[in-house]
NUMAR-52914 format. One record per residue (C-alpha): residue in one letter; x, y negated, z negated. Coordinates in pm, whole numbers, plus 32768, in hexadecimal, padded with zeros to 4 digits. Layout:
BEGIN
AXYZ...
This chain:
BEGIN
X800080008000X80807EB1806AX813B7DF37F34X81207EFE7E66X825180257E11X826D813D7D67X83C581B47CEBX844983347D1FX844583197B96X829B82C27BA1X825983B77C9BX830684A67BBAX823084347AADX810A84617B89X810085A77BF6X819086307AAAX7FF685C57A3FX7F7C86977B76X7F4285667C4CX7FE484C87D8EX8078838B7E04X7F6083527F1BX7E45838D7E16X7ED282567D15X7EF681957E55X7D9181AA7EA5X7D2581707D22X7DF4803E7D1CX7D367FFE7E9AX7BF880397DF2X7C337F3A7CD2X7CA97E187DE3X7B417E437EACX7A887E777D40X794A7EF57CD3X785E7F4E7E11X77157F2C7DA0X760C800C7D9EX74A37FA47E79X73917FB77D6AX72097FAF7E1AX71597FFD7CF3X715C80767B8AX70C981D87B68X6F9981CF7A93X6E9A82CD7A36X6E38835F7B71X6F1282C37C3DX703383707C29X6FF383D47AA8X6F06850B7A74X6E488522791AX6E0486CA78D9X6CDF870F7870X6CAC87F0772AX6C8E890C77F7X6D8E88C678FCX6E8B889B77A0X6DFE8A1F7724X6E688A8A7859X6FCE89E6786CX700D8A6776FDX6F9E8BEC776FX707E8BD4786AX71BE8B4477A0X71638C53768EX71598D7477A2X729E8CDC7846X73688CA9770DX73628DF176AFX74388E7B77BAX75448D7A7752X75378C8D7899X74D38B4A778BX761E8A8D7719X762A89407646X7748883E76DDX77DC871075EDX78758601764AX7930858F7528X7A6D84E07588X7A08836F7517X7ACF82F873E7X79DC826972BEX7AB181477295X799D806D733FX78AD80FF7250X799E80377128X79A57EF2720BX79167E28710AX79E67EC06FC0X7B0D7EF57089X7AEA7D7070B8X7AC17D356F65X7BD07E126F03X7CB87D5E7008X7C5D7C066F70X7C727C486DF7X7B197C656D8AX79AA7C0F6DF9X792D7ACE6E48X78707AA36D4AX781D7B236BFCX76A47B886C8EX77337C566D87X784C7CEA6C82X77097D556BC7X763F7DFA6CD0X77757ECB6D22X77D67F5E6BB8X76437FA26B83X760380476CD7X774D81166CB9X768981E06BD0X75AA825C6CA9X76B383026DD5X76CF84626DECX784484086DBEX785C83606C6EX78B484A26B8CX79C284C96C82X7A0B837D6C6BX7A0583976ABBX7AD684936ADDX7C0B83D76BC3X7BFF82D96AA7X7C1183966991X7D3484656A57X7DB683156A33X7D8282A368BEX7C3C81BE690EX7AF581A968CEX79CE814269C2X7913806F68DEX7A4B80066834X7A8F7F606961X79707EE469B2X795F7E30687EX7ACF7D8868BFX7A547D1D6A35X7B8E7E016AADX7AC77E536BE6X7BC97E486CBCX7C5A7F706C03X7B08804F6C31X7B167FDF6D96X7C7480586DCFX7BEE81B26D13X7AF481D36E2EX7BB981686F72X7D1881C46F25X7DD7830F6EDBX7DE082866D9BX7CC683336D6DX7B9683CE6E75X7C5C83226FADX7B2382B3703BX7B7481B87122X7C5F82C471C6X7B92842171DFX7A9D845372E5X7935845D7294X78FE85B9729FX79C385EC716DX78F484A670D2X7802851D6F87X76B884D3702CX75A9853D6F21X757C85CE6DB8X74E2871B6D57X74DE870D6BF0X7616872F6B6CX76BF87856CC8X76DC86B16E1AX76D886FC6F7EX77E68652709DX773C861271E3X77E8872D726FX775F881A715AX761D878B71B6X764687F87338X76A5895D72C3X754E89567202X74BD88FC7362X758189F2740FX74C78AFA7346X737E8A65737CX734E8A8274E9X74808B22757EX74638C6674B7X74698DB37561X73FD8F25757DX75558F8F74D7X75538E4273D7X765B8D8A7461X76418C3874C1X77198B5C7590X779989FF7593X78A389357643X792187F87589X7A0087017629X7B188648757FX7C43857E7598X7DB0863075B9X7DCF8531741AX7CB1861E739BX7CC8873A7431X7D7B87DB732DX7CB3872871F3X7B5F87B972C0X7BCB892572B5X7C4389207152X7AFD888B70E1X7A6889AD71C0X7B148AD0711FX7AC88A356FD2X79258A137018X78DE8B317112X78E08C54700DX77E98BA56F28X76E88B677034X770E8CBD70FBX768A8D5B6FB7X759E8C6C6F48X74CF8C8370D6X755E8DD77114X76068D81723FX77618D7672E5X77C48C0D734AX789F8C18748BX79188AB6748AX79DF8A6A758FX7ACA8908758FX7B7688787697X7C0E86E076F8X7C23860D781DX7D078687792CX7E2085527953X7DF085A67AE0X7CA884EE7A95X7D8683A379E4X7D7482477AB3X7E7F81647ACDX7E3E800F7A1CX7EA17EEC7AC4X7ECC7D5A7A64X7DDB7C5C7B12X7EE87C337C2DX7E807D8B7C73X7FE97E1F7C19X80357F5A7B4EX80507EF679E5X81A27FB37921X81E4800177B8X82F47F857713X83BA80D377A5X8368804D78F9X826D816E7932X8126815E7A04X7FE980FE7901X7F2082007957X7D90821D7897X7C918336786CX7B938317798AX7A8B830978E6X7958841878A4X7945846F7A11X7A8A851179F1X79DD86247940X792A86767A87X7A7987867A67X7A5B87D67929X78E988287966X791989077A9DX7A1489DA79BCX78D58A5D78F9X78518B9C7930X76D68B4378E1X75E48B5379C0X74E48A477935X75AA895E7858X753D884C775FX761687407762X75CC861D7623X766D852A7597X773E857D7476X768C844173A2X751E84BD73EDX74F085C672BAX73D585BB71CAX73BC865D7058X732C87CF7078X71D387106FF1X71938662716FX722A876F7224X7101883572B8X70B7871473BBX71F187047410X722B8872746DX70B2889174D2X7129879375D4X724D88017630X7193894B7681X70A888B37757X71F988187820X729B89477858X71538A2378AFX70C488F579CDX723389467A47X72358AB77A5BX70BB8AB67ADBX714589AD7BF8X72838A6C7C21X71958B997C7EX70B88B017D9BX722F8A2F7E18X72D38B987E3CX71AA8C517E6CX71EA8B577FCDX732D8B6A8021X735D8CAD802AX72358CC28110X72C98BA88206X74218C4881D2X73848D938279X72A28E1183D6X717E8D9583FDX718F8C488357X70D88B60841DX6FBE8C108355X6FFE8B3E820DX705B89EB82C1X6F178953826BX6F3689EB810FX707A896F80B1X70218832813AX6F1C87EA804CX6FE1889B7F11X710487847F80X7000868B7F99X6F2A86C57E64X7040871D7D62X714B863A7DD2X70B385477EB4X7181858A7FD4X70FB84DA8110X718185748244X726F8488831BX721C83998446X71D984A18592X719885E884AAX70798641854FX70E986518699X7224871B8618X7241889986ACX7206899385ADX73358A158548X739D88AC8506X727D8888841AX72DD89E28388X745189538345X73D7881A82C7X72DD88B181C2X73E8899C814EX74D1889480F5X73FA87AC8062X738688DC7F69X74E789817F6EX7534888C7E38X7573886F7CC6X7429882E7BFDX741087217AF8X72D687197A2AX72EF85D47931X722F854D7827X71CE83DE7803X714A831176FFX709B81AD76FFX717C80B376FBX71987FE07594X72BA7F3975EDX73DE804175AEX74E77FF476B2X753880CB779DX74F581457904X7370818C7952X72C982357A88X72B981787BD3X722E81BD7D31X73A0817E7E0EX73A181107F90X746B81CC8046X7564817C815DX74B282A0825BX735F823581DDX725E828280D8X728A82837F62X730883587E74X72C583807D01X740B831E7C1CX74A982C77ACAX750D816A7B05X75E880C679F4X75CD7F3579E6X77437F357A70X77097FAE7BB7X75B97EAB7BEBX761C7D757C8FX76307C0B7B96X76437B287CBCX74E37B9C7D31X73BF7B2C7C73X72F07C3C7D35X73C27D3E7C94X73B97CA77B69X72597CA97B77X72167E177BDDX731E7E8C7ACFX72857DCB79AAX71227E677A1CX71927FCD79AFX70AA807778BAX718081717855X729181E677F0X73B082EB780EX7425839576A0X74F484937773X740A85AA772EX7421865E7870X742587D678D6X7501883779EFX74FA894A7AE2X764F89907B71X76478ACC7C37X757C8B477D92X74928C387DD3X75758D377DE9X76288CEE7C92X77778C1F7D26X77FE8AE67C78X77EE89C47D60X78C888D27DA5X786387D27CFBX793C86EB7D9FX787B86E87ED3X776086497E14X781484FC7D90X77D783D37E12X791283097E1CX78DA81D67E58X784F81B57CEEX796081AF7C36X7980807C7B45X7A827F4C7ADEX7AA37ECC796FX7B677DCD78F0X7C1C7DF7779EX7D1F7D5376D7X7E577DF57696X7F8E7D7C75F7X7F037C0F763CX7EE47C46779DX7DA17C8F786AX7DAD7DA17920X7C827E8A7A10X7C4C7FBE79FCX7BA480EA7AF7X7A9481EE7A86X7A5482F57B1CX78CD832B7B76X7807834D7A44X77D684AB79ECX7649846B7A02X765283507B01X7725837C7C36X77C784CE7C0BX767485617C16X75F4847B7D0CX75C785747E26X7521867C7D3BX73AD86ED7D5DX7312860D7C45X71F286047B74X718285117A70X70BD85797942X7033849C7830X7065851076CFX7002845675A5X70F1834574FEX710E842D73D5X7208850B7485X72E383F7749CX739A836C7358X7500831073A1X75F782A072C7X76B6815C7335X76E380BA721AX774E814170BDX75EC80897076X753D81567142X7560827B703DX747181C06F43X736181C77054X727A827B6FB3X728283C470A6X73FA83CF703CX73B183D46EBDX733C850B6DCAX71A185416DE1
């Protein structure tokens, strides 16, 4: 690329983190022409791209993900790389500045410690350490208590993920969020020998402070459900790393002179994903858990998810295999309306007067596709990508997970449509990854990359950009077979905040 070089010593560098020169070329390409945006015509609402199940139609769904999760094909998938450090934002501010601003908010703090999961741990670190909670407390040493929570001084908040975060109290014990997800895990992902399967996500930091927190829960809740917990964990390939560059555009170096390279973001674990073995997997948030008190909407929901997928998976293979053998013109009008009806698929300009074995081939690739079936909630505000109606290039629309990065600012239109959206995304989705006769796809074929995204960030003083990867949920599974589902707000309670865990369906009943 014109201006820019790249030593024998960073090429080294590069493919010794399985990448090549020409791909960092074209990331640092992609963050000169910037963020493409996508072409939003409408929100999806309820019956417009949204369907609303009826009681029966949800019966139905959970029959079939009871049948089908029984033979093992139901897996649940994690992604739990995030750090909780912006969880702390607000103490670690404090911390940094040498108390609260005010007395007030000094108050609130001490009195709604109390009430976290975490504070016997938290007891306990101080009186490891000679102090006393409401000795200091009393003294206004707050800074201390916060350096108790966020430091290695004591629980090391600020630095473990969230998975490994106490989340809620039972009694005199407490869950994590990841012991939560094992809970889960049982609850709808359970089969005919009792073993249930999960894939959780971290980074390479926590990889090792995951397993050991593993080893050291597993036993208790195999016996207590009966079970055996196959937990598989697995981080971010550094082939999926972008390069970060200054505003100028060039390749920003550590002190070493080395090539700043950044995780790509949660579409890199579009790999990590395809390295399951499920068949139907449940991929949600690590954040989303709920005490064992609101979890039978939760899994009833999640059930309903994965059975509309296997029922839809049926009728989608129950196709291709018919337009993949003789005599298929037979079930051209059928799959026609099964594309239309279930993933509103309009045919392209001049189909009709196509010759039959190019509708044939056409059908067969439009069905020949992973499945996504993914719940959405009203919209209250949470931010986060909701479900659009997309223009394509070709023609037509398509349904999508649009996140507020790749809509367009400088068009009030845009603007307009995105602020519309009724609902909302939690990253509750069920995913269908294989064909109809049982292989993996490629589940590269089905990103869309133009929708990759540029931040801006701060580092060592300096502003720099950064590349993501497609979103995981947005444009990595842009070209999938999609369907949205609405499923009540309840099934969504995330944890963003170390606030958010006095919200009432985070505390004891």
């Amino acid at each position: 690329m014109e201006g820019i070089t790249l030593s024998d010593r960073d090429v080294m560098m590069i493919e010794a983190m399985g990448m090549t020169k020409d791909k960092v070329l074209e990331q640092i390409r992609l963050l000169q022409v910037g963020t493409i945006p996508v072409r939003l015509n409408r929100p999806c609402t309820v019956n417009d791209g949204i369907k609303v199940l009826t009681e029966k139609e949800q019966e139905e769904c959970v029959r079939a993900h009871d049948e089908a999760v029984l033979s093992g094909k139901v897996m649940k998938f994690v992604p739990a790389s995030g750090a909780a450090s912006r969880m702390f934002q607000e103490w670690c501010l404090a911390f940094q500045q040498g108390g609260f601003r005010s007395r007030k908010q000094a108050v609130e703090f001490a009195i709604a410690l109390k009430k976290f999961a975490f504070f016997k741990d938290l007891q306990s670190a101080l009186h490891r350490n000679g102090m006393d909670f409401d000795g200091l407390v009393k003294e206004g040493r707050y800074v201390e208590i916060l350096a108790h929570i966020l430091t290695d001084k004591g629980l090391n908040y600020a630095s473990l993920p969230k998975a490994l975060l106490k989340f809620h109290v039972y009694g005199d014990k407490s869950r994590t969020a990841l012991e939560e997800h094992l809970v889960e895990a049982v609850l709808y992902t359970r089969d005919g020998h009792n073993n249930c399967r999960m894939h959780v996500t971290v980074s390479p930091e926590h990889e090792r402070l995951v397993k050991v927190h593993l080893s050291d829960v597993l036993p208790a809740y195999q016996a207590q459900y009966g079970v055996r917990l196959i937990v598989e964990v697995s981080v971010q390939q550094a082939s999926t790393n972008t390069i970060t560059v200054d505003l100028d555009n060039r390749p920003v170096r550590d002190q070493r002179g080395n090539l700043v390279f950044r995780p790509g973001g949660h579409g890199a674990l579009l790999y990590n994903l395809y390295a399951t073995d499920g068949d139907v997997i449940m991929i949600k948030n690590i954040d989303n858990v709920v005490p064992d008190r609101l979890k039978e909407k939760t899994v009833y929901y999640k059930k309903v998810l994965g059975g509309c997928l296997i029922l839809i998976q049926k009728n989608a293979f129950r196709y291709a295999e018919a337009l993949s053998g003789t005599g298929a013109g037979g079930v051209i009008p059928g799959a026609e309306r099964f594309l239309s009806e279930t993933f509103h698929a309009a045919p392209p300009p001049g189909y009709s007067t196509l010759a039959e074995r190019e509708k044939i081939d056409y059908l067969f690739d439009k069905l020949n596709r992973p499945i996504r079936v993914c719940g959405m909630v009203r919209n209250e505000g949470e931010p986060g990508g909701g479900p659009f109606w997309v223009d394509e290039e070709g023609g037509g629309q398509t349904l999508q997970v649009v996140e507020q990065a790749q809509v367009s600012q400088d068009s009030e239109e845009q603007r307009k449509i995105w602020q519309s959206s009724t609902h909302f995304n939690p990253v509750d989705i069920a995913c269908g990854i294989r064909d109809h006769r049982a292989r993996k796809f490629d589940l590269k074929k089905f990103v869309d990359e133009k929708a990759y995204i540029i931040s801006r960030k701060m580092q060592n003083g300096i502003e720099i950009k950064t590349l993501e990867l497609p979103g995981l949920w947005n444009g990595s599974m842009a070209r999938w077979n999609t369907v949205f589902i609405e499923v009540p707000v309840e099934t969504f309670n995330p944890v963003k905040t170390v606030y958010d865990l006095l919200r009432k369906q985070h505390g004891p009943s």
